[in-house]
C-alpha positions in Angstrom: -44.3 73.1 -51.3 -45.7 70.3 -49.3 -48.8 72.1 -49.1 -49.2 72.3 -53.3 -48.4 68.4 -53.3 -50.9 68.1 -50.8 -53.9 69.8 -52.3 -52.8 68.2 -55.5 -53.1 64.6 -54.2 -56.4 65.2 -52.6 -57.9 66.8 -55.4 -57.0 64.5 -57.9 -57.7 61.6 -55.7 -61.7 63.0 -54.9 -62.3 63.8 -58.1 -61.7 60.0 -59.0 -63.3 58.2 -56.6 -66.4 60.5 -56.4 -66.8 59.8 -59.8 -66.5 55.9 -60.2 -69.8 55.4 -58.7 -71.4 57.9 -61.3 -69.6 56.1 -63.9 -70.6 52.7 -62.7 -74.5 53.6 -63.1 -73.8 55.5 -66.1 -72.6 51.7 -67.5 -75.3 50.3 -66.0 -77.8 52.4 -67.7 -76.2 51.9 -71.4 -75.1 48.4 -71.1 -70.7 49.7 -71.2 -69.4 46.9 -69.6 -66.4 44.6 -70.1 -66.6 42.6 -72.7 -66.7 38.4 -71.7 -64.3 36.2 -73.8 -61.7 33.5 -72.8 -59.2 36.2 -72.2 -61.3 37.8 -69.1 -60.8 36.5 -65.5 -64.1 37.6 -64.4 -67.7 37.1 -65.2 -70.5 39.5 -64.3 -71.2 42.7 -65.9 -68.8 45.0 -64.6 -68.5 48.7 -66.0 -65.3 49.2 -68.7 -65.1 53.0 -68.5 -62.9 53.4 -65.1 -60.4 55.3 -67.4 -62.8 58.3 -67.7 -62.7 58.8 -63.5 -58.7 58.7 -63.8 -58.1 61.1 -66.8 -61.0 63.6 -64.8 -59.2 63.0 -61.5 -55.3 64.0 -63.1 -56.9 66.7 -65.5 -58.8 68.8 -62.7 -55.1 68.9 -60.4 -53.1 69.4 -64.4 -55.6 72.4 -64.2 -55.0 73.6 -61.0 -51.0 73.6 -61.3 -52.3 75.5 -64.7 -53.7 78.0 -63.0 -51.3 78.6 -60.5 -48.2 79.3 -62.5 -47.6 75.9 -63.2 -43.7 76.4 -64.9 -42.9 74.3 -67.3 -40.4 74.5 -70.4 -42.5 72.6 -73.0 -45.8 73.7 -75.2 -48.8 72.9 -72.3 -51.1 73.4 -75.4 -49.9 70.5 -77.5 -49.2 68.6 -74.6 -53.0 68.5 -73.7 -53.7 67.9 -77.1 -52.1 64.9 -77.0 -52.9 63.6 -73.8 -56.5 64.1 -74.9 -56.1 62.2 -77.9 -54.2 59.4 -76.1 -57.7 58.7 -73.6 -60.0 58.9 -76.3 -58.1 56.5 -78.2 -58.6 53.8 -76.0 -62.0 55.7 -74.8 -63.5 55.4 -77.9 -62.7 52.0 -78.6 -64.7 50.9 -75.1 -67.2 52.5 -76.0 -67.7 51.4 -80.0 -64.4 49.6 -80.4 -62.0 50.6 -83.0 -59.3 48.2 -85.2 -56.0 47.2 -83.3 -54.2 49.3 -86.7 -56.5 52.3 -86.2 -55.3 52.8 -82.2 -51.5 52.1 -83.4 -52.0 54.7 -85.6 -53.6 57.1 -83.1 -50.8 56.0 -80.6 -48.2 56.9 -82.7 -49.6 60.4 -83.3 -49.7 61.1 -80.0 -46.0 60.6 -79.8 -45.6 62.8 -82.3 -47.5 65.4 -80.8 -45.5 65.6 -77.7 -42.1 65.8 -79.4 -43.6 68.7 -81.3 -44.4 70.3 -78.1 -40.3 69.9 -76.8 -40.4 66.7 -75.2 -39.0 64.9 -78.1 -35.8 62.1 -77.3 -32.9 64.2 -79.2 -30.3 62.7 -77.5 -28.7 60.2 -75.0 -25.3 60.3 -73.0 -24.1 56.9 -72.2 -20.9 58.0 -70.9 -19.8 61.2 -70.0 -18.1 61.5 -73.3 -20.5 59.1 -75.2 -23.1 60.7 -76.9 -26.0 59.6 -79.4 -27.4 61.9 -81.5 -30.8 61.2 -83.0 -31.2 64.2 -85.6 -34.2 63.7 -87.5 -34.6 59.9 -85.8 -35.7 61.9 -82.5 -39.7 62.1 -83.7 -39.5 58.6 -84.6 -37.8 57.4 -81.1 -40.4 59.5 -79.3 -43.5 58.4 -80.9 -42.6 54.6 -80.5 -41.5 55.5 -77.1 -45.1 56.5 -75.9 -46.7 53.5 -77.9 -45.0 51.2 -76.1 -45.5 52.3 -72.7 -49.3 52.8 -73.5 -49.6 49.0 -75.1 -47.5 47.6 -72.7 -50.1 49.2 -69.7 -53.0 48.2 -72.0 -51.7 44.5 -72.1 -51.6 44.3 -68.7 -54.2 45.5 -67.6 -56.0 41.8 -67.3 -56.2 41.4 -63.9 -58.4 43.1 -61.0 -55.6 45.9 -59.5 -52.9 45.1 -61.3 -51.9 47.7 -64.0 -53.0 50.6 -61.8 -51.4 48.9 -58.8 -47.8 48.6 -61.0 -48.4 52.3 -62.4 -49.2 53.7 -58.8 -45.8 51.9 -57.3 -43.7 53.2 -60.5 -45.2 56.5 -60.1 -44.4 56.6 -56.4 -40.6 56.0 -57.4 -40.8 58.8 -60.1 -42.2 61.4 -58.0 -39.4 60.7 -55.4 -36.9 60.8 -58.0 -38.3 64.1 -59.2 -38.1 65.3 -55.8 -34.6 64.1 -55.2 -33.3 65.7 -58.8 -35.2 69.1 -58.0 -37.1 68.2 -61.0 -40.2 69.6 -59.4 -42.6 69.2 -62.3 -42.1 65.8 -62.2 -43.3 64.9 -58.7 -46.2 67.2 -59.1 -47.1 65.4 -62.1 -46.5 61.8 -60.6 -48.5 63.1 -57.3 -51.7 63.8 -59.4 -51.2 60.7 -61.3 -51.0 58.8 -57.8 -54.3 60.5 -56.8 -56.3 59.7 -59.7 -55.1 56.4 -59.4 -55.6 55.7 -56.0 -59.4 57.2 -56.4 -59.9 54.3 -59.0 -58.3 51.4 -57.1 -60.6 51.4 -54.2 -63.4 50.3 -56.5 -60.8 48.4 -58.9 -59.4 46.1 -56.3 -60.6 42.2 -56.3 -63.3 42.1 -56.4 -63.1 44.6 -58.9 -66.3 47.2 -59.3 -65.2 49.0 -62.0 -62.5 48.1 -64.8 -59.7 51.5 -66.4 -60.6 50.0 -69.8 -57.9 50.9 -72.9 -59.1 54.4 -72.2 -57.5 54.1 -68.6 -54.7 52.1 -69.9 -53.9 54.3 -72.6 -53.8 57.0 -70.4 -51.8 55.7 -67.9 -49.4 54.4 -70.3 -49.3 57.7 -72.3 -48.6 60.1 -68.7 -46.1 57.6 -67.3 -44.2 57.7 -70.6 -44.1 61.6 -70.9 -43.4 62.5 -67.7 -39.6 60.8 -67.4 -39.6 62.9 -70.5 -39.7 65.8 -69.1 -36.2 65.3 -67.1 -34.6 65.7 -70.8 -34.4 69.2 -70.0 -32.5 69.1 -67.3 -29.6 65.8 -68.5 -29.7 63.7 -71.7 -28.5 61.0 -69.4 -29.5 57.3 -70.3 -30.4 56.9 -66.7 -33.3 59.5 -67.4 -34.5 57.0 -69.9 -33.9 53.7 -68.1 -35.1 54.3 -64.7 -39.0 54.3 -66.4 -37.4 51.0 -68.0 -36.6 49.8 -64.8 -39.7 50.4 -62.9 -42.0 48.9 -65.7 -39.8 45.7 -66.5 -42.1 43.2 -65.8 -45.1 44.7 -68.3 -42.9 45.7 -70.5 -41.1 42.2 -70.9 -44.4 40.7 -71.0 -45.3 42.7 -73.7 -42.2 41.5 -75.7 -42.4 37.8 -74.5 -46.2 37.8 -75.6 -45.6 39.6 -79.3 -42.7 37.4 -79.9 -45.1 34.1 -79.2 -47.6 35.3 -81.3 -45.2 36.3 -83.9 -43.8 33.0 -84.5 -47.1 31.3 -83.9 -48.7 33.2 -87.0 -50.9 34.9 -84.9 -51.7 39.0 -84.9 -49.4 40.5 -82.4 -52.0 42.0 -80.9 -55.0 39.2 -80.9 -55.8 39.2 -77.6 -55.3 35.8 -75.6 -53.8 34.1 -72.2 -50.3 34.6 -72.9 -49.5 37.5 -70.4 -47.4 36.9 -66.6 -51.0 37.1 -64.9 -52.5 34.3 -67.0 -49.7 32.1 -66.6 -49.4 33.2 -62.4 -53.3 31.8 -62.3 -52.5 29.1 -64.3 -49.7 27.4 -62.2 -52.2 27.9 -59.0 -51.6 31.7 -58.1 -54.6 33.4 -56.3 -55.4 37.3 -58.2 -54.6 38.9 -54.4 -51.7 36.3 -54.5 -50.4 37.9 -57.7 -50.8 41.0 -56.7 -48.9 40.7 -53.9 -46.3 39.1 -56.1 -45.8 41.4 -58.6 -46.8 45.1 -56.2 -43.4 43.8 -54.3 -41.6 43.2 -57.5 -42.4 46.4 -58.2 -41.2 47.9 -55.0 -37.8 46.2 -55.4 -37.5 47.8 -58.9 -38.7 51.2 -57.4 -35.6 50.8 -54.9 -33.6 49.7 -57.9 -35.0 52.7 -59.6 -33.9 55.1 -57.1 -30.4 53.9 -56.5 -29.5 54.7 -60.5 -30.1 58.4 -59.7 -26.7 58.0 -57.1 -24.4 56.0 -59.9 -22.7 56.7 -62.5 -24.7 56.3 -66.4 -22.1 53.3 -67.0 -23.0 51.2 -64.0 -26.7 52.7 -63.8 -26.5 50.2 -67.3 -24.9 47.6 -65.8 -27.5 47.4 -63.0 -30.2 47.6 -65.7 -28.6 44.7 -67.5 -28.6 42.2 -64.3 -32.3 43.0 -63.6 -33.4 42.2 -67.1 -31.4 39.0 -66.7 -33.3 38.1 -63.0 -36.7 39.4 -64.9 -36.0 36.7 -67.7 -34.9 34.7 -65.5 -38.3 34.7 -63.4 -40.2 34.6 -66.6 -37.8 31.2 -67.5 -39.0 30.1 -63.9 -42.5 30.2 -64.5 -42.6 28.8 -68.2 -41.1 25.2 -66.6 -43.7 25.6 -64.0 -46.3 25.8 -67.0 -44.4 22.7 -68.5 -44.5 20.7 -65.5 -48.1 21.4 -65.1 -48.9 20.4 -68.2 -47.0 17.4 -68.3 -48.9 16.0 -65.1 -52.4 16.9 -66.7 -51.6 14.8 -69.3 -50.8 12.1 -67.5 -53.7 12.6 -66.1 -55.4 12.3 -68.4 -54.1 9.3 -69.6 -54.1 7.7 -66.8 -57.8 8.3 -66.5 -58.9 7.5 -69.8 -61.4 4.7 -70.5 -59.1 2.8 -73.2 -56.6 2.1 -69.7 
């Protein structure tokens, strides 16, 4: 067994990293690079297709557990299908960009997809005598679901290392949870994941070589979100469904803080702007290896977090969930006075050096 997770880490992690380099003079040759806007952190032409070394890097180990009797209780055909679909989304769009409507849409078939293929959210125990039944609701829950985990990767993916970073430390708690619930697929799933990621960080870190683009974000959204998924065949618990909560808390709370600001602001909820954690990190004074660090650790805690639900009870696995969305917010609170402060002593500043003084 060791051996399989092994070979399965290696392989997914060469494949990756002997790519990016091919990928990087690929982008070079056609001009794919990041695009350059007030959003970016970075200047320089830097290659946006990093995405196609990580879905190449998980796909050849997906095929290798494929080939040898990989068992699993859900249709691997549409499965594929819709993890295809899910990279070329984003893919696509770095390569001739596509409207923010057309990707929902794409997103949202891809959900559907993978509840056709048995991985659909029918039901959740919150108690052990509590049970919510989604009937016809359960395509619906799954497709937005695996939206939101792929937009919430996608928006934050801003910053050298830090999406893949956040996905690699989530997927390190998965796997071990996996292991831990004898939920095998799983951790060989997460391991693969890990490798392709890992292959792509060493030329992603800051100074960053290469960037995942939506493709990689997509993709990285779309496999973290199915593979909790998976555990619905063993429990309907709501831990199954709040641990990948857990471990993604801070993305996923940006996401909402973000949509919310630009909601009431009048602007598109998905214009893209300076709104996210790692903007507003770097804008109170925040180094990118000092955010990393910041937010890898945050992560770790939640991983810790993450792995302690599997011990307790659904109840208090809730109650736990709760208290760290409160200390999330709370953080977020933290740094939105910071912002305030900031601003408040720029513009006195200002003031104080303006010629009419």
């Amino acid at each position: 067994m060791p051996y399989d997770l092994l070979i399965i880490l290696l392989l997914s992690f060469v494949v990756s990293a002997v790519s990016m380099p091919l990928i990087i003079k690929f982008s070079d040759k056609n001009g794919f690079h990041d695009y350059i806007d007030d959003r970016k952190v970075h200047s320089g032409k830097i290659s946006r297709l990093g995405g196609l070394g990580i879905f190449l890097g998980f796909g050849s180990a997906f095929i290798y557990l494929l080939i040898f009797d990989f068992a699993v209780q859900f249709n691997v055909v549409l499965f594929i299908i819709a993890m295809v679909v899910a990279f070329l989304t984003g893919f696509l769009d770095d390569l001739f960009h596509i409207r923010a409507w057309h990707k929902l849409i794409l997103q949202l078939l891809c959900g559907l997809v993978v509840a056709y293929a048995g991985l659909r959210i029918q039901k959740i125990t919150i108690l052990e005598d509590v049970t919510i039944y989604f009937g016809i609701f359960s395509y619906v829950a799954t497709m937005l679901w695996v939206s939101g985990f792929m937009n919430a990767i996608n928006m934050l993916d801003g910053l050298d290392g830090l999406a893949s970073g956040i996905v690699m430390i989530a997927s390190i708690s998965l796997g071990i949870i996996g292991w831990l619930e004898g939920t095998l697929v799983v951790t060989y799933l997460a391991i693969a994941l890990i490798g392709a990621i890992v292959g792509f960080l060493i030329f992603n870190f800051p100074p960053a070589k290469i960037f995942m683009g939506d493709g990689g974000a997509y993709f990285l959204g779309f496999i973290y979100a199915v593979v909790p998924l998976i555990g619905i065949k063993k429990t309907a618990s709501i831990i199954i469904f709040l641990i990948p909560l857990v471990l993604l808390l801070v993305p996923l709370v940006d996401m909402v803080t973000v949509m919310k600001k630009r909601f009431s602001g009048g602007y598109h909820v998905f214009l893209a702007d300076r709104s996210h954690i790692h903007h507003r990190l770097l804008h109170i004074g925040f180094t990118n290896r000092g955010i990393l660090l910041v937010l890898y650790l945050y992560s770790i805690v939640l991983g810790a977090f993450a792995i302690l639900m599997i011990h307790l009870r659904p109840f208090h696995s809730f109650i736990l969930m709760v208290l760290l969305i409160c200390l999330t917010l709370l953080a977020f609170y933290t740094i939105s006075v910071a912002e305030q402060e900031i601003e408040r002593l720029e513009k006195n500043l200002e003031k104080n050096n303006s010629p009419e003084k």
